[in-house]
C-alpha positions in Angstrom: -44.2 37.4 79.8 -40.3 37.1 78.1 -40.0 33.1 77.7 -36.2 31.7 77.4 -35.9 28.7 74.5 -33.8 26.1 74.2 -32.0 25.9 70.9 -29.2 24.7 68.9 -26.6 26.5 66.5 -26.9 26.4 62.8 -23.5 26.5 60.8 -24.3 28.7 58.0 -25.5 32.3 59.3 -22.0 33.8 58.7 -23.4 37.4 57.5 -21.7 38.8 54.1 -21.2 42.5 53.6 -25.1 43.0 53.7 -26.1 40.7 56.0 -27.8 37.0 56.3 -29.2 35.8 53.0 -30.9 32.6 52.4 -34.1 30.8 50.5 -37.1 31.7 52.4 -37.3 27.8 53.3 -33.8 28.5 55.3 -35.3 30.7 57.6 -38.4 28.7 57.9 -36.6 26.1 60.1 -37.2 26.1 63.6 -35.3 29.2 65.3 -33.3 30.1 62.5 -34.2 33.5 62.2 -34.4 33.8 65.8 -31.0 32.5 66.4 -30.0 35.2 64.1 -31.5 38.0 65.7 -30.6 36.8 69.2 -27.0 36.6 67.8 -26.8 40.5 66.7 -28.4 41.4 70.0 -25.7 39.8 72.4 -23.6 40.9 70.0 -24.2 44.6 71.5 -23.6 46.9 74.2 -25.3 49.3 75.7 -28.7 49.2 74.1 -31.0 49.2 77.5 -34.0 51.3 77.4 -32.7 52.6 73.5 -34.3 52.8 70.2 -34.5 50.3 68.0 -35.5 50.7 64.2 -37.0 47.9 62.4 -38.6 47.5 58.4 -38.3 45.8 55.2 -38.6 45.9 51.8 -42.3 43.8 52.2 -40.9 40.7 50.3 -42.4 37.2 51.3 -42.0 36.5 55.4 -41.2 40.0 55.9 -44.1 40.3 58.6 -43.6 37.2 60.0 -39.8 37.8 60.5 -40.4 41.5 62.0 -42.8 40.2 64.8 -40.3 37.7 65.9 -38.0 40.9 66.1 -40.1 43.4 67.7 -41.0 40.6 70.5 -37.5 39.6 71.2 -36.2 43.1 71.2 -38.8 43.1 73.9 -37.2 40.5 75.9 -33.8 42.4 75.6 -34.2 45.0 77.0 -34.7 47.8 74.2 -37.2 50.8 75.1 -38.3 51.3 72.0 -39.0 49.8 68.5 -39.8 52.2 65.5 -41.5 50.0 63.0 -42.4 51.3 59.2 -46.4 50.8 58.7 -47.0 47.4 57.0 -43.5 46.5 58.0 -41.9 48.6 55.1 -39.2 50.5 54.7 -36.7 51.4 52.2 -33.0 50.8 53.0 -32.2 54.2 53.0 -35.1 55.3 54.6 -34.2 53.1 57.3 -30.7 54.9 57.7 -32.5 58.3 57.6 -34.9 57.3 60.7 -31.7 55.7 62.9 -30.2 59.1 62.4 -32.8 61.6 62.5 -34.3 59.9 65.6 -30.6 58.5 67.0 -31.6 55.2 67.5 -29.4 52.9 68.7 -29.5 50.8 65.5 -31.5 48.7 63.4 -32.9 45.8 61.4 -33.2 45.7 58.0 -35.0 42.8 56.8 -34.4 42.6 52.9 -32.6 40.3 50.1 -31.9 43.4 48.2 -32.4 43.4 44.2 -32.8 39.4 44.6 -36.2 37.4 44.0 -38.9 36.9 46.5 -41.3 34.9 47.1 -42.0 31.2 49.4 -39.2 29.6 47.3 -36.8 32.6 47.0 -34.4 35.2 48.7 -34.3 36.9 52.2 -32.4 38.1 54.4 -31.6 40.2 57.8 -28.7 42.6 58.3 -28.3 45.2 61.5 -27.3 48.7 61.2 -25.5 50.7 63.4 -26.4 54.1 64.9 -24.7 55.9 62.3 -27.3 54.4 59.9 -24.5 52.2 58.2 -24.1 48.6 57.7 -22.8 46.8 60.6 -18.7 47.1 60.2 -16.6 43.7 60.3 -16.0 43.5 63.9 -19.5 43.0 64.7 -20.9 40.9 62.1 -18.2 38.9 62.9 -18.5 38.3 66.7 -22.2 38.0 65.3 -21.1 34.7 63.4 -19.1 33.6 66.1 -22.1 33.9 68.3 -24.4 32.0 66.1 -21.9 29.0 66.2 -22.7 28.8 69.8 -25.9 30.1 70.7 -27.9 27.8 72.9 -31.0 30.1 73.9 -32.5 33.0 72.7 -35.3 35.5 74.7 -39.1 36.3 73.2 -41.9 38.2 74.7 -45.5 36.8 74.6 -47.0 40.6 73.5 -49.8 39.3 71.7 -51.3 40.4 68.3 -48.7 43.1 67.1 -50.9 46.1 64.8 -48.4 47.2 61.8 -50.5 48.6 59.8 -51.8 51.6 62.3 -49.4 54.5 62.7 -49.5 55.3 65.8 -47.8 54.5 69.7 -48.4 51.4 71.6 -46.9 50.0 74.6 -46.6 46.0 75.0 -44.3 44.3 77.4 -42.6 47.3 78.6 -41.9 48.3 75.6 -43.1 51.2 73.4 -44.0 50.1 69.5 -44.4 52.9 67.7 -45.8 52.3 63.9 -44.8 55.0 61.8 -45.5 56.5 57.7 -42.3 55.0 56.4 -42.3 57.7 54.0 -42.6 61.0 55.5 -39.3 61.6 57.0 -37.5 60.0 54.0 -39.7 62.9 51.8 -39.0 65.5 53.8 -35.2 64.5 53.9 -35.2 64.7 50.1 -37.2 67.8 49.7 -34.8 69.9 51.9 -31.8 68.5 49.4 -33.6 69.0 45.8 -35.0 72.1 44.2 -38.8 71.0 44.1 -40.3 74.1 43.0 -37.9 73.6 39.9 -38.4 70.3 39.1 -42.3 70.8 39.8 -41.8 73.1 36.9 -40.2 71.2 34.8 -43.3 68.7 35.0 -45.8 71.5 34.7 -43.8 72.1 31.4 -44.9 68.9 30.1 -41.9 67.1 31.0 -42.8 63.6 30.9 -40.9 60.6 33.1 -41.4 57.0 33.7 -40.4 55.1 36.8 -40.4 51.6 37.7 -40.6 50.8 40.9 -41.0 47.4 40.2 -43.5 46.0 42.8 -40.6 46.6 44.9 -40.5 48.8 48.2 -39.5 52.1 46.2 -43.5 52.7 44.8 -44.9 53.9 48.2 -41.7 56.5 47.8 -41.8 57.2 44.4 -46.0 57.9 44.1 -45.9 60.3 47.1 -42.6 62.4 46.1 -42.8 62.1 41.8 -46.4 62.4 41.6 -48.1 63.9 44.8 -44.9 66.6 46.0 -43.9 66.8 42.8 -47.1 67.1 40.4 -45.3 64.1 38.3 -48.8 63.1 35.7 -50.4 60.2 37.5 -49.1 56.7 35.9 -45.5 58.1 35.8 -44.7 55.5 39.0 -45.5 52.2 37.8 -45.7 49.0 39.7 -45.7 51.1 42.8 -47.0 48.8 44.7 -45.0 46.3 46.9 -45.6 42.8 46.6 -44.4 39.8 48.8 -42.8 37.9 45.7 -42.6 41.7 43.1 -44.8 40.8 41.0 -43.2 37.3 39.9 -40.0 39.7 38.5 -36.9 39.7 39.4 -36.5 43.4 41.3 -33.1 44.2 39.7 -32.9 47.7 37.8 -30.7 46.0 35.0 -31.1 46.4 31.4 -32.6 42.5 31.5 -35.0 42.9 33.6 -36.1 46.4 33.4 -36.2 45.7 29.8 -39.5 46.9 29.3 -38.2 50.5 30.4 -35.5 49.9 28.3 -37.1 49.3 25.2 -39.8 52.4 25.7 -37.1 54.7 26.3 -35.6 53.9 23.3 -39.0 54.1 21.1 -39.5 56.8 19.2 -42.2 58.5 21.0 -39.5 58.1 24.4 -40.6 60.0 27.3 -38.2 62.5 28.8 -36.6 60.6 31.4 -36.1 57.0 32.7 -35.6 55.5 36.0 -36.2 52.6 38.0 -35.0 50.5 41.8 -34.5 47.6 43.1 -36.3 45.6 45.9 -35.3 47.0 48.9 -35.0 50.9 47.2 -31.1 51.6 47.0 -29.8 50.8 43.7 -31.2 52.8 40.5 -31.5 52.8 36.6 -30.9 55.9 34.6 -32.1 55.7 31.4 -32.6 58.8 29.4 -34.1 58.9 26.0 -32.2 56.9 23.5 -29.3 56.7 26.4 -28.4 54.3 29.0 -26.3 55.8 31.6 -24.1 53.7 32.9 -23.7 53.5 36.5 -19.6 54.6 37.0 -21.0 57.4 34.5 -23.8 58.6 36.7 -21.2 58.7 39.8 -19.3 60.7 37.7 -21.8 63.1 36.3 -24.2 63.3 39.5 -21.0 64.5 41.0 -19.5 67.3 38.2 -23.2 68.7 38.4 -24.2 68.4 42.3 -23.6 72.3 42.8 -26.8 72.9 41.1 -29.5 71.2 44.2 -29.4 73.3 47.2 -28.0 70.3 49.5 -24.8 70.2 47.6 -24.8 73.9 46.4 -20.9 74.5 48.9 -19.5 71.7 46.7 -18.3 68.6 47.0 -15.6 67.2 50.3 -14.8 64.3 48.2 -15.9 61.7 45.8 -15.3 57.8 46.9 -16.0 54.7 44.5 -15.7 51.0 45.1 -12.7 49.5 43.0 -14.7 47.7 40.0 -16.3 51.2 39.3 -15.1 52.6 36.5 -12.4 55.8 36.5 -14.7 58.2 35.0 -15.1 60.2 38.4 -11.9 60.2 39.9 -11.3 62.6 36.3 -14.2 65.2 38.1 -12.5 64.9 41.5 -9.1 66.0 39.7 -10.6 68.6 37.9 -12.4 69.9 41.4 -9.4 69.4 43.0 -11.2 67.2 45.7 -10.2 63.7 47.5 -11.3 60.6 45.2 -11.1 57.5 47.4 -10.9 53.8 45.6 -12.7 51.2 48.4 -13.6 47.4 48.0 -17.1 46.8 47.5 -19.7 47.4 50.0 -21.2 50.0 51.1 -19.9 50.3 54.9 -16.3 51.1 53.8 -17.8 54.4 52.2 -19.4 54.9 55.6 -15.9 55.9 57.8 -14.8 58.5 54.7 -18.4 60.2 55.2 -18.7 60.3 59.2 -14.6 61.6 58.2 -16.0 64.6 56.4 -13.7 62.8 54.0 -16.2 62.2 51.3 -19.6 63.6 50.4 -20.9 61.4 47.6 -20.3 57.5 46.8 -21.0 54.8 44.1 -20.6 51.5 43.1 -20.5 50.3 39.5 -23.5 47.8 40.5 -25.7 50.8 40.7 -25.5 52.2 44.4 -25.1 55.8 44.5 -25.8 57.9 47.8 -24.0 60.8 49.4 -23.5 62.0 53.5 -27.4 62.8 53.9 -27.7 58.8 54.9 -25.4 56.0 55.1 -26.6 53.5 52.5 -26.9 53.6 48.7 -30.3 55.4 47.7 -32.0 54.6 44.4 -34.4 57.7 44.7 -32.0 60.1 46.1 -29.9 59.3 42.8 -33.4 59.7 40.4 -34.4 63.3 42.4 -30.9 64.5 42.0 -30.8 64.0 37.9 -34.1 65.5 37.6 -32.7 68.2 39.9 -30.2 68.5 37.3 -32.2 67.8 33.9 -34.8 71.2 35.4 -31.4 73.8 36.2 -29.5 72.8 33.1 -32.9 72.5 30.8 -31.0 69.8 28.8 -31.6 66.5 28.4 -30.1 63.4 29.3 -28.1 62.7 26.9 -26.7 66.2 26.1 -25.4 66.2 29.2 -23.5 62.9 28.8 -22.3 63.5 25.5 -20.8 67.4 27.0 -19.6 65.4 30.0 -17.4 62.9 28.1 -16.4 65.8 25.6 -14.9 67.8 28.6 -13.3 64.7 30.7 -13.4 62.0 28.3 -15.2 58.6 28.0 -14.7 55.3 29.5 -16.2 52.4 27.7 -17.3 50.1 30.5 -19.3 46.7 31.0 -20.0 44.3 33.7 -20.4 40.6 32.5 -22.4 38.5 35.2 -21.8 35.1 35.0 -24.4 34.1 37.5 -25.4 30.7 39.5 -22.3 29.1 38.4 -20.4 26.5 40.5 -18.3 27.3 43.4 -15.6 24.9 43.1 -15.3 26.6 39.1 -15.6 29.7 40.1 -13.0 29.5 43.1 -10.7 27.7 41.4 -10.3 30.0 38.7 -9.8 32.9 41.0 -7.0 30.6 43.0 -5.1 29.7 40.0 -5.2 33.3 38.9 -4.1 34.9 41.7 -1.6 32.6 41.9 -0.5 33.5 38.2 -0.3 37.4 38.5 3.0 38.1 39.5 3.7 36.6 35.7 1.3 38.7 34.0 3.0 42.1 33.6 5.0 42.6 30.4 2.3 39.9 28.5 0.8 40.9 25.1 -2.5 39.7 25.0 -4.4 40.3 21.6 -2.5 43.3 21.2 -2.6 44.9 24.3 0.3 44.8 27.1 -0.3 44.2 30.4 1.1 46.7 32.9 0.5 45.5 36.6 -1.9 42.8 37.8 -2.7 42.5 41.9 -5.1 41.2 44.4 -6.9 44.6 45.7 -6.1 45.4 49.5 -7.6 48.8 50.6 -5.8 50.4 53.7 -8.6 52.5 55.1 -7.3 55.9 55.5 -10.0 56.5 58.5 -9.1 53.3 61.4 -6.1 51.9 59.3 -7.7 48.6 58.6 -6.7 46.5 55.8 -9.0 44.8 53.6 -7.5 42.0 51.2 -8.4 40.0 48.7 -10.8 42.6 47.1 -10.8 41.5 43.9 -8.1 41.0 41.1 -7.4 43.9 38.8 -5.3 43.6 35.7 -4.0 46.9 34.0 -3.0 47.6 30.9 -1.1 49.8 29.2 -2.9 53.2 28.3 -5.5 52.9 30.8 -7.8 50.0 29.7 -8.2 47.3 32.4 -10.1 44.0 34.0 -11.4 43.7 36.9 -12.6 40.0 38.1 -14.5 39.1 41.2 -16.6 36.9 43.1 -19.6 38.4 44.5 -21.9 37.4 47.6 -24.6 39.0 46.9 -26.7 35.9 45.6 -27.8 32.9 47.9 -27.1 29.9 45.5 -23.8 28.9 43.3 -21.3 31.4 42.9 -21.5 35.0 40.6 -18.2 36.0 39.0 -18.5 39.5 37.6 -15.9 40.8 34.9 -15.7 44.6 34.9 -14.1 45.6 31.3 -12.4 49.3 31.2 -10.9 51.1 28.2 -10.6 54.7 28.6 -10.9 56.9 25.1 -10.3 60.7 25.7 -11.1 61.6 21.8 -13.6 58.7 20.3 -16.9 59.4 22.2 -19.6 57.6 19.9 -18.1 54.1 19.5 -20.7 51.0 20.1 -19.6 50.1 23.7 -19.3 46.0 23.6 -17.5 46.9 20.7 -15.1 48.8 21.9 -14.4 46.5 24.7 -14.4 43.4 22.3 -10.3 43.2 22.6 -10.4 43.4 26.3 -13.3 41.1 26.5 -11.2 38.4 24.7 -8.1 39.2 26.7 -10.2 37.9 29.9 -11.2 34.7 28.3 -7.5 34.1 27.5 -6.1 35.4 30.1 -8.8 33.7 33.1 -10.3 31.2 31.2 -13.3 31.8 32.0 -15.1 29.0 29.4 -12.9 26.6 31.0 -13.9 27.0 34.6 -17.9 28.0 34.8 -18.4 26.4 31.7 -20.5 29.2 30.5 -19.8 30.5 26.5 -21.8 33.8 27.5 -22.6 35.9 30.6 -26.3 35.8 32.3 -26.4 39.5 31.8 -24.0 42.4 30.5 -25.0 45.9 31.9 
């Protein structure tokens, strides 16, 4: 039976470049999450009788949340729901099943790398059939929706089984309960070289990765250690838990510090990785090196050749605009297209479904390529061990040849995180508002070139994107990048990216060598002054 309800808008479920997020006590109120999902669904067309993929990264209300869904996709009309067993999956493995089984979209019930549990972070986004995040148009007329919403549509189906694979049929509708892994394993075993890597480990290669109670441990145990003959123990915290394990699921150098500091012992294993909560951001951490992000885009790209998925090269290389310029040096030297975006991962998803571009990154440690459309933590970690087994050199031999051959750039992110929003805004208002002024400045010794407010014309549908962020370039190549980011669910996070680019002085301390530029923000931004912070939460 499909009942109609009765309910009333709430104000604040204007989605953000990855969806709805709010404290798990927000979407406890009466009908919120349903307003939300009956929102995206009369936001569509077309989806009668159609597929419809659903799964999360396990965090607190995750089951809860994905019942109301798979009931009131019911009462919508949708033939089909796909469903991951125990209501999990991955991010990207979530794109891969919209595309391999051309569904007409999905739900992808996740916070990301923020906290879970009854007190903290979740969240709801919809992709499209391409597998991507939702473009503007839609999550907008999805907010306008929600301002206006007076009903929404459920199905009475009873006790839903997800943790059975297998086909059921409830209220006209099929509900089929699948491995949320096995399609996602076999993607990534027709890309990599598994009979080398599965070498490699027979040669007493040893690894360590953290999955961090997170969604990635179901992934990680069946690909590292069962397909891949990993020793057992080399995925740890591999298994998902509603609130991950009381941690904070970010693959930072905070709060994967544990990694961090074995890596760096002196009885290091070979190789270092982790991922966040909902399985598409990574860590690379080899022994005695941390690979920064922009340099993993960069050297994940000059080495891609060597797996069999990107054996005919590269179309392209595209990176959001705080990422550092170390790969747009490996797309000259290929003599490929190097695209600069805004953050978030759908404006790298017209340059793929282009042709345009093959693989992507962002300096907050997404990296992915055409195979799905969403970041991929493991796809990054499979495709450095692909490399580590053909090149038979370590970690950080191939970062130190890489920077000898193209150079280095000296990069850092300072978070300032939780800080107030009226701070925080106004210092980005009365900067913007200074950086006409800017150029020809000397700042502790260094001159200021150019200084704008990033707008990205989309080379694709010709959209223009504004008010990306505020970039200040100086002269010989060093730069700041300042920004606010939406990515948490309380306060405000401004994030200063710090650049200098050094083609000749490869083994300098890196907070050092940034320490001018670092103090060129402060004057420059005053950044003391307005969050009223002396030091960032983290530096990565």
């Amino acid at each position: 039976m499909i009942r109609t309800v009765k309910t009333t808008p709430y104000t604040d479920q204007k989605p953000g470049t990855s969806g709805l997020r709010k404290k798990v006590p927000v979407f406890q109120q009466e009908n919120y999450a349903e307003n939300f999902i009956q929102s995206v669904f009369d936001s569509l067309e077309g989806f009668e009788g159609k597929t419809l993929v659903i799964g999360g990264d396990g965090r607190f209300l995750n089951r809860e949340v994905i019942g109301k869904a798979i009931r009131m996709a019911a009462a919508n009309g949708f033939g089909k729901v796909m469903v991951g067993q125990g209501g999990i999956l991955s991010t990207p493995a979530a794109s891969n099943v919209i595309r391999k089984y051309k569904a007409f979209g999905g739900l992808v019930l996740s916070a990301s790398h923020n906290p879970g549990g009854p007190h903290e972070d979740f969240g709801i986004k919809y992709n499209i059939g391409n597998g991507g995040p939702a473009p503007e148009k839609i999550t907008n007329a999805i907010y306008e929706r929600t301002k206006s919403i007076g009903e929404y549509r459920i199905a009475d189906l009873g006790a839903i089984d997800l943790d059975t694979v297998g086909t059921t049929v409830a209220g006209g509708m099929t509900i089929e309960v699948i491995d949320p892994v096995k399609d996602y394993a076999a993607l990534m075993e027709s890309l990599f070289d598994f009979a080398a890597i599965r070498a490699m480990f027979k040669g007493g290669f040893r690894m360590r990765f953290d999955a961090m109670h997170a969604v990635t441990g179901p992934y990680a145990k069946e690909i590292l250690e069962n397909r891949l003959g990993a020793p057992e123990g080399t995925a740890r915290n591999f298994v998902p838990l509603e609130d991950f394990g009381g941690h904070h699921p970010d693959p930072n150098l905070v709060h994967a510090k544990e990694l961090y500091d074995e890596m760096f012992a002196p009885d290091a294993p070979d190789f270092g990785a982790a991922s966040d909560g909902d399985g598409d951001r990574n860590l690379i951490i080899g022994r005695q090196i941390f690979v920064t992000p922009s340099d993993s885009l960069a050297m994940l790209a000059a080495n891609a050749h060597l797996a069999p998925g990107y054996k005919a090269g590269l179309k392209g290389i595209a990176r959001s605009m705080p990422t550092s310029g170390a790969a747009d040096r490996v797309a000259e030297k290929l003599g490929i297209g190097m695209y600069e975006t805004p953050t978030g991962w759908k404006f790298f998803g017209n340059l793929l479904d282009a042709g345009m571009a093959t693989i992507c990154g962002e300096e907050s440690a997404g990296t992915g390529s055409d195979h799905v459309r969403e970041k991929d933590g493991l796809w990054a970690v499979l495709l450095w061990l692909n490399i580590l087994a053909v090149r038979k050199e370590s970690a950080k031999a191939i970062a130190e040849k890489h920077w000898q051959t193209y150079g280095r750039n000296y990069y850092s992110r300072h978070d300032y995180e939780e800080v107030a929003s009226e701070g925080a805004n106004r210092l980005v208002s009365e900067l913007r508002a200074r950086l006409s002024s800017l150029p020809g400045t000397k700042v502790r010794g260094l001159t200021v070139a150019a200084a704008d407010d990033f707008a990205y014309h989309d080379p694709v549908d010709g959209s223009v994107s504004e008010n990306q962020g505020i970039r200040i370039l100086f002269e010989g190549g060093s730069r700041l990048v300042l920004r606010l980011s939406g990515t948490g669910t309380s306060g405000a996070t401004l994030r200063l990216y710090v650049e200098r680019y050094e083609p000749e002085k490869l083994d300098l301390e890196t907070q050092s060598a940034l320490a001018d530029l670092i103090g060129a923000a402060e004057d420059i931004a005053g950044i003391r002054k307005h969050t009223g912070r002396d030091k960032p939460s983290v530096i990565t």
